[in-house]
C-alpha positions in Angstrom: 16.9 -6.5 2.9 17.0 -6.1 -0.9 14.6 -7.3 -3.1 14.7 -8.0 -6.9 13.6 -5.6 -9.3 9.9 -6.3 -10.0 7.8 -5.2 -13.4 4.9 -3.1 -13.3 2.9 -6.9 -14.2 4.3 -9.4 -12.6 2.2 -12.5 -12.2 4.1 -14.1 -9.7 3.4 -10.6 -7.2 0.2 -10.5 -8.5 0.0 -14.3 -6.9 1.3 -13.2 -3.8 -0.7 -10.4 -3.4 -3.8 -11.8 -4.1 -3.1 -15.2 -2.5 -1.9 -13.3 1.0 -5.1 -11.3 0.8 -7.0 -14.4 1.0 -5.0 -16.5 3.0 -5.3 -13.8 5.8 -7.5 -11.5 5.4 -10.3 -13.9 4.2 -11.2 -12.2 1.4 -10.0 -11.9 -2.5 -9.0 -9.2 -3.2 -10.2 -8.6 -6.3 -12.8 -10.3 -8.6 -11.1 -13.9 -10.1 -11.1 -12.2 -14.0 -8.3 -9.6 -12.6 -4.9 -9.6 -14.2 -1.8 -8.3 -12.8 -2.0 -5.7 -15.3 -5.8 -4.6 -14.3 -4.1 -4.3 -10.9 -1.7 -2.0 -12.1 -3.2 -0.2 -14.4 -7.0 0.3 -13.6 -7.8 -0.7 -10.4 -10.3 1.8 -8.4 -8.2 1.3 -5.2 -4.7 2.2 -4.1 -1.9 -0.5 -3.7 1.7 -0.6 -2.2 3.7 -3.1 -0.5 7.0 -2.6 1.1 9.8 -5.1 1.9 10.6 -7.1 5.6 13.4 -4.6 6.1 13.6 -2.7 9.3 13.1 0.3 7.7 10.8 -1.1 4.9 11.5 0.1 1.2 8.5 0.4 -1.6 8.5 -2.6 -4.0 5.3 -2.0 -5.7 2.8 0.7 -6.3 0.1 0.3 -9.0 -0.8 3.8 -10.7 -3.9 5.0 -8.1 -1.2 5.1 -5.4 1.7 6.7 -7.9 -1.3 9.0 -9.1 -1.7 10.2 -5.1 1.5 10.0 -3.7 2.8 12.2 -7.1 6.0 9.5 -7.4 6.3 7.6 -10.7 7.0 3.4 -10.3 10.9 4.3 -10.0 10.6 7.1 -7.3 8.5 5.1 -5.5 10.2 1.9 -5.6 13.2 4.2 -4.3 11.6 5.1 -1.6 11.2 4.3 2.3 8.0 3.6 3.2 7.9 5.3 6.7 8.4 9.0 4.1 5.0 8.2 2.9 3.7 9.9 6.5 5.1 13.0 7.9 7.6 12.6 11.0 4.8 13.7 13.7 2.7 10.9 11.8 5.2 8.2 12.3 3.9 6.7 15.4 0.7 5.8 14.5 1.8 4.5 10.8 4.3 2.2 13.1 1.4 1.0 15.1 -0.5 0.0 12.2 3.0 -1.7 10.9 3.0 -4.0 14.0 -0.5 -4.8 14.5 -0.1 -6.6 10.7 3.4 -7.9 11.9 1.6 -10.0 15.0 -1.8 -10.5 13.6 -1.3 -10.8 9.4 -3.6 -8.0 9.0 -5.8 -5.2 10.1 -8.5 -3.8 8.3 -10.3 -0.3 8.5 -7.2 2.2 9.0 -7.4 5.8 8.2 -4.0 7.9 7.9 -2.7 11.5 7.1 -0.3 11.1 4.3 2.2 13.3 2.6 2.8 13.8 -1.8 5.7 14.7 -2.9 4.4 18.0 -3.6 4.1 18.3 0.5 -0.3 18.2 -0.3 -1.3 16.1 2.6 -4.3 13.5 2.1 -6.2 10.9 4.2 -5.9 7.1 3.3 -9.4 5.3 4.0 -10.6 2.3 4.3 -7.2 0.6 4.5 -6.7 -3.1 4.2 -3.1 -4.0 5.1 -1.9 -7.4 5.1 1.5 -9.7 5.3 3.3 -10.7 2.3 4.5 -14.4 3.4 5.9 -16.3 0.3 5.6 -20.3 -0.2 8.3 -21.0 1.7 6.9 -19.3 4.5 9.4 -16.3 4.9 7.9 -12.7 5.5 9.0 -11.0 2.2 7.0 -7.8 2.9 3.9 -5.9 3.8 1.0 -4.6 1.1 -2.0 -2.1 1.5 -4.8 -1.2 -0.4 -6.7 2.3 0.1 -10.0 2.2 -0.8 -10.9 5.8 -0.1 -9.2 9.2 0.3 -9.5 12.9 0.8 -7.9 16.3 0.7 -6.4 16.5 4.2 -6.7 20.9 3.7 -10.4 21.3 3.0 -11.5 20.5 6.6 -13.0 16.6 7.3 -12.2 14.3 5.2 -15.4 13.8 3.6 -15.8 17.3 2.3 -13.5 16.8 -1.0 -12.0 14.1 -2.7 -8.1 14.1 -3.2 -6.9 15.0 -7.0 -5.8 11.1 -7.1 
């Protein structure tokens, strides 16, 4: 599935995004001053969402999630989501995929992840929800990672990732 190209901004995402957060997950997902642009550009938390393709391709990624995942907004938005885990990691990222898929969200996920660089860090705290536009069709998926660690300092409360 393609999607169109999408800028760093866009109110319409920013719509989706927050609207699907609520509409599922019960919650906003951020405070009702928030522009797509605070989103993008400041916000405290990771955030990605990949398309409804069977092997899901990144869309978005707001600058905490380039910042950890060491891609800028075009590598990223280049990239399949399932090489944001490491291959022996894929099973339980896939699990996580299709709890959302049959239940619109899940909430309290923790994952090893992989940087470009190859550093490895845990994702906390995730949120993950369905992207479901007005006319009702599954466009994609979107997380936000509240939380995350070095994955090679021992547990992952010892030391916060660089990110």
């Amino acid at each position: 599935m393609s999607h169109p190209p999408l800028r760093h901004h866009d109110p319409d995402f920013f719509g989706l995004l927050s609207g699907c957060h609520l509409r599922f997950v019960g919650s906003p997902l951020v405070d009702p001053t928030a522009t797509a642009r605070w989103l993008y550009e400041e916000a405290p938390f990771g955030l990605l969402a990949h398309d409804a393709d069977p092997d899901p391709q990144f869309f978005y990624a707001n600058r905490r999630a380039q910042q950890c995942f060491e891609y800028d907004w075009e590598e990223f938005t280049e990239l399949r989501s399932r090489l944001s885990a490491e291959p022996d990691r894929q099973e339980d990222r896939d699990r996580l995929l299709d709890v959302v898929l049959r239940n619109d969200f899940a909430t309290g996920y923790r994952g090893l992840r992989i940087a470009k660089s190859g550093r490895r860090f845990w994702i906390e705290d995730v949120t993950m929800w369905n992207l479901v536009n007005g006319a009702g069709v599954r466009v994609g998926q979107a997380a936000a990672f509240y939380r995350w660690s070095d994955a090679s300092t021992g547990p992952p409360d010892v030391r916060s990732a660089n990110c």
